[in-house]
MIPAVEX-878928 format. One record per residue (C-alpha): residue number from 1; residue in one letter; y, x, z. Coordinates in nm, 2 decimals, m for minus. Layout:
<rs>
[r NUM A [Y X Z]]
...
</rs>
This chain:
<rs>
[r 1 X [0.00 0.00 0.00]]
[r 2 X [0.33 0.18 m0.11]]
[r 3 X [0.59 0.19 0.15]]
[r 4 X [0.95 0.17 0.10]]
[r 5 X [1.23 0.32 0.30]]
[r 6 X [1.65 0.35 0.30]]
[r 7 X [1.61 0.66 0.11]]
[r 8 X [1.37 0.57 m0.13]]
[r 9 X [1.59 0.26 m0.19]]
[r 10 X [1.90 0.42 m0.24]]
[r 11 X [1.75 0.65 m0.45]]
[r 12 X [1.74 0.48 m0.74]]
[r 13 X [1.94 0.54 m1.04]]
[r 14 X [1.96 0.16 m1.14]]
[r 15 X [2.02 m0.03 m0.85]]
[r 16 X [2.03 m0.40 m1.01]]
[r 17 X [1.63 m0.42 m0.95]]
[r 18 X [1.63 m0.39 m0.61]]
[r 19 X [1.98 m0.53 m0.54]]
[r 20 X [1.88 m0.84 m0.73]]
[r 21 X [1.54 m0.86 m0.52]]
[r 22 X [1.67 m0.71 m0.19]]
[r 23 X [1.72 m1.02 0.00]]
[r 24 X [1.58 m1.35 m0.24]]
[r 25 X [1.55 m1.57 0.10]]
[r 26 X [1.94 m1.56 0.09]]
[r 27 X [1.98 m1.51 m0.29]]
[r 28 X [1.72 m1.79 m0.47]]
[r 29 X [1.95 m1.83 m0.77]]
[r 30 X [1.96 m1.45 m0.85]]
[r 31 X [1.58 m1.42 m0.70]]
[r 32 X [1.48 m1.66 m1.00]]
[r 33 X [1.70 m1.65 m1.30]]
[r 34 X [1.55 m1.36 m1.56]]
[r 35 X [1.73 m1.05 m1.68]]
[r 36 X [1.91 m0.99 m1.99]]
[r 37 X [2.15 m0.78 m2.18]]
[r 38 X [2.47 m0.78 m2.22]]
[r 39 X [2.69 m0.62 m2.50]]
[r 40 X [3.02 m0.65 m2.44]]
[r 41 X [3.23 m0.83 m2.21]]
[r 42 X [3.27 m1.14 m2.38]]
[r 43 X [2.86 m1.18 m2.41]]
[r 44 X [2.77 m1.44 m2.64]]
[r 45 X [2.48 m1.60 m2.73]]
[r 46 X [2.32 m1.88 m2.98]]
[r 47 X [2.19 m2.22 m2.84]]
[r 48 X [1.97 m2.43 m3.08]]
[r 49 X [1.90 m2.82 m2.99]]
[r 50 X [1.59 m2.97 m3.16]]
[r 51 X [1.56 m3.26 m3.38]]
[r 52 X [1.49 m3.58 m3.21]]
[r 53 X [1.20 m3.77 m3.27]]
[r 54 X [1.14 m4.06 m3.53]]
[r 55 X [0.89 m4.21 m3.71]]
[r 56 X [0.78 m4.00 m3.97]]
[r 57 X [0.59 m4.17 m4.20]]
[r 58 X [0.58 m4.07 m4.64]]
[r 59 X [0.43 m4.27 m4.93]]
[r 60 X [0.18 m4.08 m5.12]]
[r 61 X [0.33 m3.88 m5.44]]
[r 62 X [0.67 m3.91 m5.33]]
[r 63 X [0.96 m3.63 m5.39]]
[r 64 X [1.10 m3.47 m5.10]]
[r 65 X [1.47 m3.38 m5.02]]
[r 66 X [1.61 m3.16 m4.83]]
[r 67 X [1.76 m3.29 m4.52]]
[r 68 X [2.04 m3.14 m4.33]]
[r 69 X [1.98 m2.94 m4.02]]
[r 70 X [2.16 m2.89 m3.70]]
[r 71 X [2.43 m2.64 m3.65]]
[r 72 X [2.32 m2.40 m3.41]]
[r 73 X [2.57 m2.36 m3.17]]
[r 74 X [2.77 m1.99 m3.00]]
[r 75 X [2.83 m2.00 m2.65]]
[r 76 X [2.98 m1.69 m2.40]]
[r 77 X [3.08 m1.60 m2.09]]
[r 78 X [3.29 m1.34 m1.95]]
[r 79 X [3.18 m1.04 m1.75]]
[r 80 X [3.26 m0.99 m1.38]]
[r 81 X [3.29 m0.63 m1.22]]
[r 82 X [3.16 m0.64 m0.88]]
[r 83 X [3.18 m0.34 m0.60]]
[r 84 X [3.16 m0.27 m0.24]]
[r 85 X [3.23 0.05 m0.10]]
[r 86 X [3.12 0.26 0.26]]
[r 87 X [3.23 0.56 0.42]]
[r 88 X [3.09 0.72 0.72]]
[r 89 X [3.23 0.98 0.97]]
[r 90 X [3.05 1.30 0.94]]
[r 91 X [2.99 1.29 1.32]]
[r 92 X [2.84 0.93 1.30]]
[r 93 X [2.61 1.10 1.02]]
[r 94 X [2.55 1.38 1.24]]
[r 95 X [2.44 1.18 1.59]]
[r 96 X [2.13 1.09 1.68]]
[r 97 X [2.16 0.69 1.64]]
[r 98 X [1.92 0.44 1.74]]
[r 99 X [1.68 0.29 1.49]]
[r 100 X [1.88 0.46 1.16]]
[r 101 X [1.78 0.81 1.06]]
[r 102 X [2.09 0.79 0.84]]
[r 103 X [2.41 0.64 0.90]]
[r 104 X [2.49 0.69 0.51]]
[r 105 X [2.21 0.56 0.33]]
[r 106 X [2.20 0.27 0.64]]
[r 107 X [2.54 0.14 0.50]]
[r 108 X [2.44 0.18 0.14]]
[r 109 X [2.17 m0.05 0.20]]
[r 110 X [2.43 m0.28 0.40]]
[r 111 X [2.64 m0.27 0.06]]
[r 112 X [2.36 m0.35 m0.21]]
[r 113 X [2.26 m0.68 0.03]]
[r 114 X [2.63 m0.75 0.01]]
[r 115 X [2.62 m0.71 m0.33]]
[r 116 X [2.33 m0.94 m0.41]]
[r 117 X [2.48 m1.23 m0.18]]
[r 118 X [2.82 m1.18 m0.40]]
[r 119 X [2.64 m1.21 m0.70]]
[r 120 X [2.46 m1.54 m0.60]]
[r 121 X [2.79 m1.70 m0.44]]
[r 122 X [2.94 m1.65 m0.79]]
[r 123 X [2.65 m1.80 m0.95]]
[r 124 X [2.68 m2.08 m0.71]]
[r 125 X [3.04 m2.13 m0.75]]
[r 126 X [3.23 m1.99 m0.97]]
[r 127 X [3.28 m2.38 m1.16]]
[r 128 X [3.60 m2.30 m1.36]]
[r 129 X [3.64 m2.19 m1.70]]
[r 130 X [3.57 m1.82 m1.78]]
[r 131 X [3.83 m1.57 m1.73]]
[r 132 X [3.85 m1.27 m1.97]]
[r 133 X [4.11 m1.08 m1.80]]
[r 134 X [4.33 m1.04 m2.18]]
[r 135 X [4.67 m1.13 m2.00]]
[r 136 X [4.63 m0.93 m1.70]]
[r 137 X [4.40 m1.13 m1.48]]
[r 138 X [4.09 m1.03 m1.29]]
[r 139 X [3.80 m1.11 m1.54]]
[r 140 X [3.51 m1.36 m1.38]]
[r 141 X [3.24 m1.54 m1.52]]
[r 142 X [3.14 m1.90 m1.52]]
[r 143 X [2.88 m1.98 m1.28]]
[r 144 X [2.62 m2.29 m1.32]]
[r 145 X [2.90 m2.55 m1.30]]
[r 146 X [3.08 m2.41 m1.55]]
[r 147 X [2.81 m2.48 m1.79]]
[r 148 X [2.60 m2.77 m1.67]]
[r 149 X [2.85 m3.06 m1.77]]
[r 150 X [2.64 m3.32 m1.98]]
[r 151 X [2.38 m3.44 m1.69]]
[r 152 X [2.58 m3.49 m1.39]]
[r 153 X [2.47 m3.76 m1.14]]
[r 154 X [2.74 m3.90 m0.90]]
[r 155 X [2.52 m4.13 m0.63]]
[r 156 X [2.70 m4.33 m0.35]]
[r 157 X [2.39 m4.13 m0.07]]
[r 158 X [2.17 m3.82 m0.15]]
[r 159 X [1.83 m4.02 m0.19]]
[r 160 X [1.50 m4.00 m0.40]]
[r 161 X [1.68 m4.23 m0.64]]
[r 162 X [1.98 m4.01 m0.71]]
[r 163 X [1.68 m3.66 m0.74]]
[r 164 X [1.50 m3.92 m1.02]]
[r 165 X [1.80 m4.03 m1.19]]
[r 166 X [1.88 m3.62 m1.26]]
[r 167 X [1.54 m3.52 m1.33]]
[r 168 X [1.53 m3.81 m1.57]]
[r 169 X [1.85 m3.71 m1.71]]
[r 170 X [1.75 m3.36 m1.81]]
[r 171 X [1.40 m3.46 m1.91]]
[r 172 X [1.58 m3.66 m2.15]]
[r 173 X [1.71 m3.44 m2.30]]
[r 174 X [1.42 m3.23 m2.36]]
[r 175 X [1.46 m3.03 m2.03]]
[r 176 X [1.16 m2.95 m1.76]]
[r 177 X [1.39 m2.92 m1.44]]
[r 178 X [1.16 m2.77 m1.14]]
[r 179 X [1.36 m2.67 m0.88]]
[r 180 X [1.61 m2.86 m0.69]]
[r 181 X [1.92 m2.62 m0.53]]
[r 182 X [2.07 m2.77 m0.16]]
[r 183 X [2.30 m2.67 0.09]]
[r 184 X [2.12 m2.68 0.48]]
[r 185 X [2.27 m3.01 0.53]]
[r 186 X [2.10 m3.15 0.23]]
[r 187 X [1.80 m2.99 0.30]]
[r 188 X [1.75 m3.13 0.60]]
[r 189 X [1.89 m3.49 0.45]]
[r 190 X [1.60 m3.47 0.20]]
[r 191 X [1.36 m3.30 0.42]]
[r 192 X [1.39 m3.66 0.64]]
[r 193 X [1.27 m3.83 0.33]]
[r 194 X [0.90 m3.99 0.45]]
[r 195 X [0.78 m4.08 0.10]]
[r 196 X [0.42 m3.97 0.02]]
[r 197 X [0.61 m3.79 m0.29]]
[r 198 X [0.74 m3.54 m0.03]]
[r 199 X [0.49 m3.30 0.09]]
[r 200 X [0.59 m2.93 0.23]]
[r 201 X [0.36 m2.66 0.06]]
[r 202 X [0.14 m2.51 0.26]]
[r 203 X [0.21 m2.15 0.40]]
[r 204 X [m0.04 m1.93 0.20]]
[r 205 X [0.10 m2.11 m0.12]]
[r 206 X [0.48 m2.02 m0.03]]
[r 207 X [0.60 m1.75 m0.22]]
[r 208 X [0.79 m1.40 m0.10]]
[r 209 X [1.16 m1.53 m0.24]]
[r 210 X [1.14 m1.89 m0.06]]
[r 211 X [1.02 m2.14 0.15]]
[r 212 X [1.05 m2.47 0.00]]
[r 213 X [0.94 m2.82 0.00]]
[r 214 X [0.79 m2.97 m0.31]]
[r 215 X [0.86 m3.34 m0.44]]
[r 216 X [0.62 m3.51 m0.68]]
[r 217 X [0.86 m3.67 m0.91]]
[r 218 X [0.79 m3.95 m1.17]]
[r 219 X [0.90 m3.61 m1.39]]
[r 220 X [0.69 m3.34 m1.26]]
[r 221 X [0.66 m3.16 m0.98]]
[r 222 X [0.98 m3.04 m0.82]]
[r 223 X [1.09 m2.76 m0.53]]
[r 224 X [1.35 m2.80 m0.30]]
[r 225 X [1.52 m2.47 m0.22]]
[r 226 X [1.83 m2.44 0.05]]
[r 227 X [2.07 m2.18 m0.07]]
[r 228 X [2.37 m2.08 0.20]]
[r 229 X [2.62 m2.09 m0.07]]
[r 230 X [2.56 m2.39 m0.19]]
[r 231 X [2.81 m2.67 m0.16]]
[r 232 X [2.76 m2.98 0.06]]
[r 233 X [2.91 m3.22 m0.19]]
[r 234 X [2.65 m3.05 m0.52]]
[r 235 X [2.26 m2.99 m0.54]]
[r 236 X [2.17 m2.84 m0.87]]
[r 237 X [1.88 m2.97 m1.07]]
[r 238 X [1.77 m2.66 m1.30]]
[r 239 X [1.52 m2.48 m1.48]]
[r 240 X [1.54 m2.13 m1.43]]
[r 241 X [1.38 m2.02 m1.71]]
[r 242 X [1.74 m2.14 m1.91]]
[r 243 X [1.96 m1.88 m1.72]]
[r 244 X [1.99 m1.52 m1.75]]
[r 245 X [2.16 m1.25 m1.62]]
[r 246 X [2.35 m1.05 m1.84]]
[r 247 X [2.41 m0.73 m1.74]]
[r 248 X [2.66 m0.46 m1.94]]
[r 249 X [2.66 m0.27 m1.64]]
[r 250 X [2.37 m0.22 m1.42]]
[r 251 X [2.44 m0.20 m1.03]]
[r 252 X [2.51 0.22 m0.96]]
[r 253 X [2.60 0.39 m0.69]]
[r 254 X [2.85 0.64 m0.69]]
[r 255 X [3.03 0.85 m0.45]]
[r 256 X [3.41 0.92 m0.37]]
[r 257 X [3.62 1.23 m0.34]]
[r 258 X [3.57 1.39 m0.02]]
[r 259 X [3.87 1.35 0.22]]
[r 260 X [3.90 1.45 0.54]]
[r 261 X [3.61 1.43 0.77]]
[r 262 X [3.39 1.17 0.63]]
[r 263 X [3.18 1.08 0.34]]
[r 264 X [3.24 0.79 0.10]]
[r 265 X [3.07 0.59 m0.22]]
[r 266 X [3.06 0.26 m0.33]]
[r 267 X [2.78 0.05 m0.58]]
[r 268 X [2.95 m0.14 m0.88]]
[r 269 X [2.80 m0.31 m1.16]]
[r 270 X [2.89 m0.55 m1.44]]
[r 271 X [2.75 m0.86 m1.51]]
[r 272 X [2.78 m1.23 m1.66]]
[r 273 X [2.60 m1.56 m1.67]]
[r 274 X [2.38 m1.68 m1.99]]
[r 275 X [2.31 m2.03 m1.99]]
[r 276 X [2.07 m2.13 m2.28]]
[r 277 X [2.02 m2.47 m2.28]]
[r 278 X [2.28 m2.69 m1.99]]
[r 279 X [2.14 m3.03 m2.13]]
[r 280 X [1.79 m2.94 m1.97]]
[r 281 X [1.98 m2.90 m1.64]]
[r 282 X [2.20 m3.13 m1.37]]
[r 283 X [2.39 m3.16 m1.07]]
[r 284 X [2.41 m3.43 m0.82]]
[r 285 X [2.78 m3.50 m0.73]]
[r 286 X [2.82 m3.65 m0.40]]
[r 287 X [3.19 m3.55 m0.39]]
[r 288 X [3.29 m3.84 m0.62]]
[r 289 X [2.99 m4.09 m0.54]]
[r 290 X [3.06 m4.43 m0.74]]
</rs>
């Protein structure tokens, strides 16, 4: 069984790995969306809707025409810089201290967990359009809410109902939703649910990134997940399979100038969101319940 420690950790020349993996209990979003890469920072991508069904049905000998096809369709997102920075006194390096056998690779550690909960708080909620820092602003990318705008669901009480109406939504639109995304509160709201649906997975079946509950839908089987960043007013309904993350820059650490008597460094990375397909996706609204 390999065996990891600080050093090994920090030892790494790309970081985004481990960052990305370092703590999925508190990062589920980043934990589960799949890794991609990213060209530039406007990263852009093409999104392709199938034809929807008819009956199809041809007399014998008859001349075929061509029929016009679907435009494909060019979506982006901007890339967000992210960084966090440490510095330890060379006496605090050179102490003996309780349970750390090194102060500096300790914070560095410290910085790459911060790192990963930044990344999943901006998956989470970064809801306004993309910024691309042309006039002067700090660039950011759109998180989930940016994208996910055609299936949104605004019930008057988070219920089985309002989880159905999503799921339905999305599977209309040719989407396979799996995984519900909840603050605490609304974890606990739908863990109350006593529906034979609801069942809680048993503990050898739970993975590594999550414990969850699972609720057998009239669309499939789905998992409840309770991220800290969510919002109380938004669950997201979502396949992670349609979400990437793009990454121009992979997570690096680096160190600072030597000043005085200390040492210094700091992890930064580059990154954006790639949303393949939002129709297959939706949130539950409770801030605007109808």
């Amino acid at each position: 069984m390999a065996t990891y420690s600080f050093n090994e950790v920090t030892n790494r020349e790309d970081l985004s790995d481990v960052i990305t993996n370092i703590s999925p209990t508190e990062t589920p979003l980043v934990s589960a969306f799949g890794k991609t890469k990213a060209k530039s920072t406007k990263h852009e991508w093409v999104e392709d809707d199938l034809a929807d069904a008819r009956k199809n049905a041809h007399a014998e000998g008859e001349d075929v025409t061509a029929e016009e096809v679907g435009a494909r369709k060019r979506l982006y997102n901007y890339t967000q810089i992210m960084q966090r920075s440490f510095k330890v006194t060379e006496t605090q390096q050179a102490v003996d201290t309780a349970g750390v056998s090194n102060e500096y690779a300790y914070q560095q550690y410290k910085a790459m967990k911060a790192l990963a909960k930044d990344l999943e708080y901006a998956l989470v909620n970064n809801a306004e359009a993309k910024v691309n820092g042309a006039k002067g602003d700090i660039p950011e990318m759109g998180g989930v809410q940016a994208f996910v705008k055609t299936n949104i669901v605004k019930p008057k009480a988070l219920d089985g109902d309002a989880i159905a109406d999503a799921l339905q939504m999305a599977w209309a639109a040719g989407g396979e939703p799996g995984k519900v995304y909840c603050s605490g509160k609304n974890k606990r709201l739908l863990s109350k649910m006593t529906t034979s649906n609801t069942k809680t997975v048993a503990a050898k079946d739970k993975t590594l990134t999550e414990a969850v509950d699972v609720y057998d839908s009239d669309f499939g089987r789905v998992e409840i997940v309770a991220s800290r960043f969510m919002p109380d007013d938004k669950l997201f309904v979502l396949d992670p399979s349609l979400f990437k993350i793009a990454w121009l820059r992979n997570f690096k650490k680096q160190e600072l100038p030597k000043m005085g008597d200390s040492k210094a460094g700091y992890i930064i990375g580059e990154m954006t969101l790639e949303a393949r397909a939002e129709k297959g996706n939706a949130i539950i609204d409770l801030g605007k319940g109808e």
